[in-house]
C-alpha positions in Angstrom: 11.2 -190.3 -94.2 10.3 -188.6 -97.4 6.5 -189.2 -96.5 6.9 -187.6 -93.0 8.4 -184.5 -94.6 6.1 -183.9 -97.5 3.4 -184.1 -94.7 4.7 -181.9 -92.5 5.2 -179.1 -95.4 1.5 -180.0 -96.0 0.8 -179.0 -92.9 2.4 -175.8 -92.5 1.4 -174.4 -95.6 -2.2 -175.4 -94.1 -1.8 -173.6 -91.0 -0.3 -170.3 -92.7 -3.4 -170.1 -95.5 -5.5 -170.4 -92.0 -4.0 -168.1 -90.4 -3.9 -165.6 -93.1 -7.6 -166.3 -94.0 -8.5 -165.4 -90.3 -6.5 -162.2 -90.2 -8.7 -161.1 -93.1 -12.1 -162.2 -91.9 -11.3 -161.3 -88.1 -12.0 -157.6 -88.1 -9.9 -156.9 -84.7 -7.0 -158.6 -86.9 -7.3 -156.5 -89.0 -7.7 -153.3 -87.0 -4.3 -154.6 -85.5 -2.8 -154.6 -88.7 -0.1 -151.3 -89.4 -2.2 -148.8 -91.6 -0.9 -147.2 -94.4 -0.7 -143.2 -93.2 -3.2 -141.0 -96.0 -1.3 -138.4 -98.0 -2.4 -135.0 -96.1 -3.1 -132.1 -99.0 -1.1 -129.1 -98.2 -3.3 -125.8 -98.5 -2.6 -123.7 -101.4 -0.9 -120.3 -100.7 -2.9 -118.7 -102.7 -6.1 -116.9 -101.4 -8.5 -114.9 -103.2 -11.3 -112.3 -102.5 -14.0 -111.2 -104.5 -16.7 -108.5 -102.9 -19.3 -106.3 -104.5 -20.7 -103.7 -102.3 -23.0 -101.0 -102.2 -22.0 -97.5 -100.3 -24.7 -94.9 -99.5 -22.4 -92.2 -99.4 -24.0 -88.4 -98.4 -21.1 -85.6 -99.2 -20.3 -82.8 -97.2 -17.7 -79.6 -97.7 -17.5 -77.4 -100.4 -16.5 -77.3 -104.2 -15.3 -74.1 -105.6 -15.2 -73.9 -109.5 -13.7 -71.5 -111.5 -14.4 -69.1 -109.1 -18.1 -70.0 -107.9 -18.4 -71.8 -104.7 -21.2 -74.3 -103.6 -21.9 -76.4 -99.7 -22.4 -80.0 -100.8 -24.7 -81.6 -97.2 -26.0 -84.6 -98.8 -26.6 -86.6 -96.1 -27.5 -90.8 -96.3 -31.0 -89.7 -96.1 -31.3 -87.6 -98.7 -29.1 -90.0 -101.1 -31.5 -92.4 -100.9 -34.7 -90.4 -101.4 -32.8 -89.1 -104.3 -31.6 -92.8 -105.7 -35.2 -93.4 -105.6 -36.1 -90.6 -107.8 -33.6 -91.3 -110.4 -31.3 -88.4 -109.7 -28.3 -91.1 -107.5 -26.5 -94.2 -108.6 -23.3 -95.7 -107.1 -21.9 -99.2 -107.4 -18.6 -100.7 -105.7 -16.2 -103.9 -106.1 -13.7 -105.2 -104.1 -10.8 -107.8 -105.4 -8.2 -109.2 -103.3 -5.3 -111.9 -103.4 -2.6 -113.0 -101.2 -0.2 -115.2 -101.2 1.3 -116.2 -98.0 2.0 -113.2 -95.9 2.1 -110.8 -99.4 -1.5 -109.2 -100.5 -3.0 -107.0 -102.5 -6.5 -105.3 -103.3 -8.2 -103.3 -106.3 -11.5 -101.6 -104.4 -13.4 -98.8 -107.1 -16.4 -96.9 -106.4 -18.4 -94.9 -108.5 -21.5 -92.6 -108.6 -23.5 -89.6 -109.4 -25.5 -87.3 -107.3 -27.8 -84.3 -108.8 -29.7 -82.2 -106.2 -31.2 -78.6 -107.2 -32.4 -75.6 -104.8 -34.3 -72.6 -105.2 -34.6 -69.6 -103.3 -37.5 -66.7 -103.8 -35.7 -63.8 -102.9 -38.6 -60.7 -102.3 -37.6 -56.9 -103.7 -39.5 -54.1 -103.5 -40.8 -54.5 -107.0 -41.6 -57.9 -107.5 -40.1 -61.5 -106.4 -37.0 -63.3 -107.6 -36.4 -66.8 -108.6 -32.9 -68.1 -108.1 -31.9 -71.8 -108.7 -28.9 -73.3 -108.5 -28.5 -77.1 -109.8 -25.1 -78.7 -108.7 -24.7 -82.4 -110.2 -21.4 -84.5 -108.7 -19.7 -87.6 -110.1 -17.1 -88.8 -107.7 -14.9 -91.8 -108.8 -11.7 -93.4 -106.0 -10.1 -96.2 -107.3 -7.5 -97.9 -104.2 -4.7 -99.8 -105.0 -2.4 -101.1 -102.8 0.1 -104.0 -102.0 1.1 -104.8 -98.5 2.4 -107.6 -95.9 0.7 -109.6 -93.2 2.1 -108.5 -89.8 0.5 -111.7 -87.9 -2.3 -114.2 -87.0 -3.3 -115.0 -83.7 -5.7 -118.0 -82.7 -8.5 -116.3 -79.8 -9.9 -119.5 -78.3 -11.8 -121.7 -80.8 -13.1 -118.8 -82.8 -13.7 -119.4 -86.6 -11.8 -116.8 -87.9 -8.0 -115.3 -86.1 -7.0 -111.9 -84.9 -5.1 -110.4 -87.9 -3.0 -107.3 -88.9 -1.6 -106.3 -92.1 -0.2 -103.1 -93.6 0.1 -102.1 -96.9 1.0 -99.2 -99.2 -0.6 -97.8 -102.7 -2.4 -95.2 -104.4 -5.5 -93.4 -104.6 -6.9 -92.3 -107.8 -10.1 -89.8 -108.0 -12.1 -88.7 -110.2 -14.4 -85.3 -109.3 -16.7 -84.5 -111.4 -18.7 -80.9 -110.9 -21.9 -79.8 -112.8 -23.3 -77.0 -111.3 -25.8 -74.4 -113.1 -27.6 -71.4 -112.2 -30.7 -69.3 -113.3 -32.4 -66.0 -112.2 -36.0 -64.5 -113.1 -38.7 -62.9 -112.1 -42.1 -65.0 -110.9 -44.2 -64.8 -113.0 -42.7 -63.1 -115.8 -39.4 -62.8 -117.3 -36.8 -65.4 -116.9 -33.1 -64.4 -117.2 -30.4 -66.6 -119.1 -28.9 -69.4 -116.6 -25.3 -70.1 -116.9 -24.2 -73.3 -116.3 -19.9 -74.6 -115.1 -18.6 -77.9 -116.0 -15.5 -79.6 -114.5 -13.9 -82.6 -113.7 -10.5 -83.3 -111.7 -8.3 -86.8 -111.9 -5.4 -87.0 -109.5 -3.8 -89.3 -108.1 -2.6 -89.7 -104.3 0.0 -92.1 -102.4 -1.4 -93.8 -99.1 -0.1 -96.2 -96.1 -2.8 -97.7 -94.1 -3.6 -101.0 -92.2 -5.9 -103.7 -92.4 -7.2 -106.3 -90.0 -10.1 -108.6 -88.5 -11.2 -109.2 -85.0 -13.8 -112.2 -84.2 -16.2 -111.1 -82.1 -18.1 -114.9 -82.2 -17.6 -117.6 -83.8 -18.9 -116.5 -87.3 -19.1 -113.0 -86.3 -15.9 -110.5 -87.2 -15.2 -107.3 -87.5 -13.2 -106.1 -90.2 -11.2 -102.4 -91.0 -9.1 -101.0 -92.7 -7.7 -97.2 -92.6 -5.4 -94.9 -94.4 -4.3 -91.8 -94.8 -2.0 -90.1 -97.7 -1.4 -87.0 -100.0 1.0 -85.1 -98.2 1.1 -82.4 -101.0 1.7 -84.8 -103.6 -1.3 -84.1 -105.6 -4.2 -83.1 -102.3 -2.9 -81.8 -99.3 -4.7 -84.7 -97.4 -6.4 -87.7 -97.5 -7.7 -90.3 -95.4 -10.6 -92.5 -95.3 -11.6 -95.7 -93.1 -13.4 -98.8 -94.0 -15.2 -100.9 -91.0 -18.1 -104.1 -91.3 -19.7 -106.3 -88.9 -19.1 -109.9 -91.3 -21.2 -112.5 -90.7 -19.7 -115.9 -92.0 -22.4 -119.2 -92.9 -21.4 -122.6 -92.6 -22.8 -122.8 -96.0 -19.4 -123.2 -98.8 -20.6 -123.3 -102.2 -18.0 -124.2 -105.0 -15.3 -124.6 -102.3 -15.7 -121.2 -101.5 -16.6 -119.5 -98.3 -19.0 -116.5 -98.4 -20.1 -113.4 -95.8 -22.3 -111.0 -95.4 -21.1 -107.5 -94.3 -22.6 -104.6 -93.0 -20.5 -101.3 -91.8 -20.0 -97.6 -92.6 -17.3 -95.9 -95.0 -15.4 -92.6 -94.8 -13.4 -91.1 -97.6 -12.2 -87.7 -97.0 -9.9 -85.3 -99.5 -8.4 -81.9 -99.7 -7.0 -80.5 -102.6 -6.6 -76.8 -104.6 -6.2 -76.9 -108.3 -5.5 -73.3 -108.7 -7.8 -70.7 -110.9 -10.4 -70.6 -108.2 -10.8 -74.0 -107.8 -11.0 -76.3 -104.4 -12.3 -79.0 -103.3 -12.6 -79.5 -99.7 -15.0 -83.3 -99.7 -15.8 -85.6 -97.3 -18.1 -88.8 -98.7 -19.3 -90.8 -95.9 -22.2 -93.5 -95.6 -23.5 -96.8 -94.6 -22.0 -99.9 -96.6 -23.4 -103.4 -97.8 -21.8 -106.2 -99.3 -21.6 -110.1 -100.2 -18.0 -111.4 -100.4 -16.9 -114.7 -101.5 -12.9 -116.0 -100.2 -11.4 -119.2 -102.5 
């Protein structure tokens, strides 16, 4: 009897270890086998935007200083010819976070532009020479905080339909170098006087902000405001819009685009002692921006 039952424990421990063995090397066995679920990572809040950005801006209106008055009509054009001979520079950044539905972006730009004219004014005795040099340094520095309004999915697009609106500050710099000389051609030259000023103010602003896919790695992104209300200018306004081209290529976990799109920054404000400034800078805009 105790041979008969040591046998049959022989035989079932057997069986199992042959079972089991086959449940390892049979690969539908082990397909059938429960799988243990994978941990999914959840997706930081965070978000982060990094853009430099070139802006071609011509300026149009008029500065009046200390009582003089001068047109500015620099048109895109002529800013390039002139960035080519030395007498333009501008440079631009862009920085953004958000977290969740909050955000908020630095975006400063900053220049110079020099441009000269001369006029030969004929008398009844000889000719006159009159010149007038006017060099311009404007600086706006946006700051702003604001909430995401929505997100909507548009078919299998890359990128969603979004809105957000936000609320900050505008700070400008205007600088104003503008000198003038008279003489005769050819002979005696008069004594040029020369006005130097600069202006920092600072304006509050509301605006929105969104993105539209147009393909699948094509969007188009804006952004307007407008502000002042006799807080420092009587007006300002100024919109931001780029056709955004986004690669598959992500280097360092990050996802780049290319943007190209045309700026608007507009500003009204009287300082008092003869001095205005009526300026609107607009141009085309280029830049390479990196989201992580």
């Amino acid at each position: 009897m105790k041979l008969k039952l040591c046998a049959l424990a022989l035989v079932l421990v057997f069986a199992t270890a042959t079972i089991t063995t086959a449940a390892v090397e049979d690969p539908m066995a082990t397909a059938a086998m429960p799988a243990t679920p994978a941990v999914e990572e959840t997706p930081s809040p965070w978000q982060f935007e990094v853009a430099p950005y070139a802006w071609i801006s011509g300026t149009g209106g008029t500065a009046n200083v200390a009582g003089r008055s001068v047109d500015l009509d620099f048109g895109p054009g002529d800013v390039l010819s002139l960035l080519f001979q030395g007498d333009a520079f501008a440079a631009g950044g862009y920085f953004g976070a958000r977290y969740d539905r909050w955000f908020g972006f630095l975006d400063a730009f900053g220049g110079f532009l020099r441009d000269g004219q001369r006029e030969m004014i004929p008398t009844r005795f000889c000719t006159v020479s009159a010149s007038v040099n006017a060099t311009v340094y404007p600086v706006l520095v946006d700051l702003a905080v604001g909430y995401q309004l929505g997100e909507w999915t548009l078919g299998k697009r890359l990128r969603p339909v979004s809105l957000g609106a936000y609320a900050g500050m505008r700070f400008t710099h205007f600088g104003v170098d503008l000198g003038t000389q008279a003489g005769v051609v050819g002979g005696y030259q008069g004594q040029g006087r020369s006005v130097s000023t600069g202006y920092n103010w600072a304006d509050p602003m509301i605006g929105l902000r969104g993105e539209i896919p147009v393909f699948d790695r094509l969007s188009l992104a804006f952004r307007g405001d407008v502000g002042g209300w006799g807080a420092s200018s009587e007006l300002i306004w100024g919109v931001v819009g780029d056709l955004r081209y986004w690669p598959e290529w992500s280097p360092w976990s990050t996802q780049p685009w290319l943007g190209l799109g045309w700026r608007i920054a507009a500003f009204d404000r009287e300082f008092g002692s003869g001095s205005k400034l009526d300026v609107r800078l607009t141009g085309p805009t280029a830049a390479l921006g990196f989201v992580f």
